[in-house]
Phi, psi and omega in degrees: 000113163319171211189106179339149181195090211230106178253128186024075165193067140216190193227124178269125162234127171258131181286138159225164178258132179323111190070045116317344190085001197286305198337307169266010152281339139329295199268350187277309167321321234243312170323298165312307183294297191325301192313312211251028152093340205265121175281157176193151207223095196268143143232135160284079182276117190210154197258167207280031204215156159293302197221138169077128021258155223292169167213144152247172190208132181229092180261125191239127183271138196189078199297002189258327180089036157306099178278347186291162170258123169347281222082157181063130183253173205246307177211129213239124166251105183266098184249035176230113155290326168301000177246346190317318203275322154308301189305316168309307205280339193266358168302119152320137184315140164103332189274209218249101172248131181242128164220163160306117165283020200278336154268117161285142188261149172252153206345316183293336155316005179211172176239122146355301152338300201254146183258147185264142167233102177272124167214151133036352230297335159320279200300328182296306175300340187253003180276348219216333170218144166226037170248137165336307185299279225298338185287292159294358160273333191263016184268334194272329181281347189268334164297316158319304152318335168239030147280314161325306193294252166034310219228359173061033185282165162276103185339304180303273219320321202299325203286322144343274184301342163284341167304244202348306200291303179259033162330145174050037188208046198299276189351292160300348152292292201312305189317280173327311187283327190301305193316262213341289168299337136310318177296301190278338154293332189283305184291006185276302179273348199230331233233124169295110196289186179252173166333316213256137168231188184222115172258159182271139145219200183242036227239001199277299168102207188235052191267176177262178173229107181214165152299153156301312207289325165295340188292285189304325183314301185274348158273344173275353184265348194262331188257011153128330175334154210208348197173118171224129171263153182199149172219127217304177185178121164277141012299305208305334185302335160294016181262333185250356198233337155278326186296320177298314188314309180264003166292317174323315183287318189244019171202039153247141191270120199314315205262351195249326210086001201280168208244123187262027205210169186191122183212125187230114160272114171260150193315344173197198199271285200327331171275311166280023176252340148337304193291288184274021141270327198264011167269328189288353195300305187314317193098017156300116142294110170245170169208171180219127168257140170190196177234217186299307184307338238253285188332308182302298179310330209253012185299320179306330186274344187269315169292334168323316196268320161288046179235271147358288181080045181251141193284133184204146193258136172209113183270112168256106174284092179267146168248166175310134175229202348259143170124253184270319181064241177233105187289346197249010178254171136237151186267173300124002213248064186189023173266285150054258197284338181297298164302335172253006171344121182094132172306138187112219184258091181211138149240155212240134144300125160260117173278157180216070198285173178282290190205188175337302188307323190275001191281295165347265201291290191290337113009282162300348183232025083007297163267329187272349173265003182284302159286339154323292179283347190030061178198158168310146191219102151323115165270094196274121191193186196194168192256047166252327189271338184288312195264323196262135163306162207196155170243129189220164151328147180281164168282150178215146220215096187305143198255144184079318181338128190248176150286165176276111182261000172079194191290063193241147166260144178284190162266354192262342144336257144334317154291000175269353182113335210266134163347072196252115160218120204287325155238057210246154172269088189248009162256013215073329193261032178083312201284111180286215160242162204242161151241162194247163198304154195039033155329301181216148182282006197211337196223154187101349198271149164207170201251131208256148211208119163252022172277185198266179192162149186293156180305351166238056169083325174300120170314102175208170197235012164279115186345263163341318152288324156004278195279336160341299189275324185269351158297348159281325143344302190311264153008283197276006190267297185300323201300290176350313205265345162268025168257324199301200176254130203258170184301161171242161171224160185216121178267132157334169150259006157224161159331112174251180181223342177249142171247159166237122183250131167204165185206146177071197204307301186327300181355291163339287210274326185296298196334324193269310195289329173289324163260015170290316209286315158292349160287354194275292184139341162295094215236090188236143165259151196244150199215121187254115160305131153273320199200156128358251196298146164321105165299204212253344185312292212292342175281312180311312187302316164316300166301006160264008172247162159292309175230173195208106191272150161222153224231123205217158156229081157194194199272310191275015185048061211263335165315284178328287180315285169346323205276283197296359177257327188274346207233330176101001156322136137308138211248356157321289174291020216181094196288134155266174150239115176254110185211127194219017171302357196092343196268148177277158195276180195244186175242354119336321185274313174300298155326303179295337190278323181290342187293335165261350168282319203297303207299317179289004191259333190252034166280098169321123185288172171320099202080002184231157204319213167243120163285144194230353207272346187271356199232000000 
């Protein structure tokens, strides 16, 4: 029987059940690879419950530094009996099932295929502990420990992260380190190594390894931020709950102690996108994080806030919807409600980082196109780039970088005479200029409102000013698309006819899939989205391809729709790929799809040649 056969290129997944403890024995592995110089790229599938239900931790190894996820696991450590059966079946031939053998299962509970490595993993724990607890956390470190063997790692690494991890905690090292070696004497002695192995190399560098939801957490403290409301919501609640951690650190003022931040959990959504319109009113930078559900409460205070024109920050950690849908997957699906956020006429900016490093940067220029721009501004991130570690770029921070505040006027300003109209367009480019409250004692005050009004604030109901305030929206909405982060492109190598559009978390897994496709023969050029309104790039790529896939994770193509309502696309011209199970796509999934429309498209009519030109 053949055999899966891989040095630092395969995927390893573990079943586990929820509170189990597996969760940092899971990550203490994924760590150990890491140590030993080999990029890896973990996800954590877990269910919306506290305790008892199945969870998975899916790690894909990778000397290329490929972060997406591949498809197909290699090797399945199945520790869920409730599950068994999904988890088998989901190996590839040829791969690896490792279980407790401490019940024998009978023949039909395996596959022909899969090569088995059964141990003991019960009967050991319980021979050796005899507290519950210690029994199942520590059952978890022994499966690790002889997965070391197994995979031909170096021990000392493992023994490394437990120093660190239990400095001054000499009990709990000793403890850990005892598992461990169990796990790796019983696999030493009974046990084969596998196919698949972990070699030491150097591809690791020097990026970091963090979360999204912390990346933005520490960019909104980098980009200025002062006050954040929030009401917990999954994905998005560590994002405010790391921005306290590191205000706690970077924003007490040394000599008085006092705290230079303001963070309110507020009783619901409604209030704390409340809370962070009327700090921006102020001239606070805030922001608020949540997700899909959170974004439907807060539309009335975000058109307020494009109405207004008050500057607000908003991080959407997206999840499966709609209505609760799946709090613990992700989607793709709130671009929509996001950009057209509010009843009327409102367009919204949107940001689309890839991954940590851009949650990080983009975060931060965020708050600065927000006071630029004086209208709510979006961070679209999701929770396969929020919840899950990443090996990413170090962060980096221009020393001296002052903010942007955009169009504030003074009092030496105003005393001076000059012309203050709170919505008058006197540059062209739609944005007016703003005073922030007590600027000057007699002059600059203007009555802040979301009903219509004249270019200076004065309440009226006339067509015309009307229409006025919203073409300058307008106006300053075309401004938007040369401040955002503009598109990347990636060319083939030879002249295509076909293009690709994608964004956000789909990044990894496109990266990988576009040079599966050119070793292929599939020659596309790519165009990676950053942001909201489109720039004029982005109309152009379209109009050099014949088609053009745009590669998506939601149901409805809301990109695609976004594409043909804003630029005026055929809707022809412009392919989905679509994958919207909760799971992040893949790059496998991408491939097949596009590799079959190229087939179906150059699939000869009757009688007449193979078409060649798309390939």
């Amino acid at each position: 029987m053949k055999r899966i056969e891989a040095v630092n290129d395969f995927v390893i997944k573990f079943a586990n059940v929820n509170g189990s403890g597996s969760a940092s024995a899971n990550e203490l592995f994924v760590k150990a690879v890491m140590r030993m110089g080999v990029p890896v790229s973990p996800r954590n599938i877990f269910p919306s419950n506290i305790q008892g239900l199945p969870t998975w931790y899916e790690a894909r190894v990778c000397e290329k530094g490929y972060a997406g996820r591949r498809g197909g696991v290699d090797m399945m450590v199945a520790m869920n009996p409730q599950t068994w059966d999904a988890d088998v079946a989901e190996v590839d031939p040829g791969g690896y099932l490792f279980y407790d053998s401490t019940r024998p299962l009978p023949p039909s509970k395996f596959r022909e295929d899969l090569h088995v490595i059964g141990m003991p993993l019960t009967e050991i724990t319980n021979a050796v502990y005899s507290d519950p607890r210690q029994r199942q956390l520590f059952k978890n470190i022994i499966y690790v420990g002889a997965l070391s063997v197994l995979l031909e790692m170096e021990g000392g690494v493992f023994e490394k992260l437990f120093a660190e991890q239990y400095k001054g905690k000499e009990r709990l090292l000793d403890s850990n380190i005892r598992a461990l070696q169990l796990g790796r004497e019983f696999a030493t002695e009974h046990l084969q190594p596998l196919g698949i192995k972990v070699r030491r190399c150097d591809n690791v560098g020097d990026r970091i390894f963090v979360d999204g939801n912390s990346a933005a957490a520490l960019g909104c403290v980098y980009g200025g931020a002062t006050v954040a409301a929030w009401y917990p919501i999954t994905p998005s609640s560590s994002v405010p709950e790391a921005f306290q951690k590191y205000c706690d650190k970077y924003r007490v003022d040394s000599a008085t102690g006092r705290n230079n931040f303001a963070i309110v959990q507020a009783e619901d959504e409604l209030a704390s996108i409340g809370m962070v319109v009327g700090a921006g009113w102020n001239g606070a930078r805030a922001f608020t994080a949540t997700s899909g559900p959170g974004i439907s409460l807060m539309t009335e205070f975000i058109g307020l806030a494009y109405f207004a024109e008050i500057p607000v920050t908003i991080i959407d950690v997206q999840r499966g919807g709609p209505s609760t849908g799946m709090p613990t997957r992700t989607q793709q699906s709130d671009l929509l409600a996001c950009a057209y956020a509010s009843h009327g006429d409102t367009k919204h900016v949107l940001l689309l980082p890839e991954d940590p490093h851009e949650c990080f940067t983009h975060s931060a220029a965020a708050l600065d196109l927000a006071d630029r721009l004086q209208t709510p501004v979006f961070v679209m991130t999701d929770l396969d780039i929020g919840m899950n570690q990443r090996l990413c770029k170090p962060f980096a921070w221009e020393e001296g970088r002052s903010y942007d505040r955009g169009k504030v006027m003074t009092a030496e300003e105003l005393e001076a005479g000059k012309d203050f109209g709170r919505y008058k367009d006197v540059d062209g480019d739609g944005i007016p200029w703003r005073t922030l409250p007590g600027t000057h004692p007699t002059k600059g005050a203007y009555f802040t409102r979301g009903t219509t009004r004249d270019p200076y604030a004065r309440y009226s109901e006339r067509g015309p000013d009307y229409m006025y305030n919203m073409e300058r929206l307008l106006r300053k909405f075309k401004t938007a698309a040369d401040l955002v982060p503009q598109p990347i492109v990636r060319q083939a190598s030879k002249k295509a006819s076909l293009g690709v559009i994608y964004y956000g978390s789909t990044s990894p897994a496109m990266q990988e899939a576009l040079d599966v496709l050119e070793q292929e023969g599939v020659h596309l050029d790519a165009m990676r989205l950053q942001a909201f309104p489109f720039p004029e790039s982005v109309d152009r790529f379209i109009a050099e391809h014949d088609k053009v896939f745009v590669v998506e994770q939601n149901r409805d193509a809301q990109m695609r729709q976004m594409l043909v309502n804003e630029l005026e696309i055929d809707p022809a011209r412009l392919v989905k790929v679509l994958h919207y199970d909760g799971t992040p796509i893949t790059a496998r999934f991408i491939t097949r799809a596009i590799r079959q429309h190229v087939e179906k498209t150059n699939a000869p009519a009757a009688g007449q040649p193979r078409r060649k030109e798309l390939v």
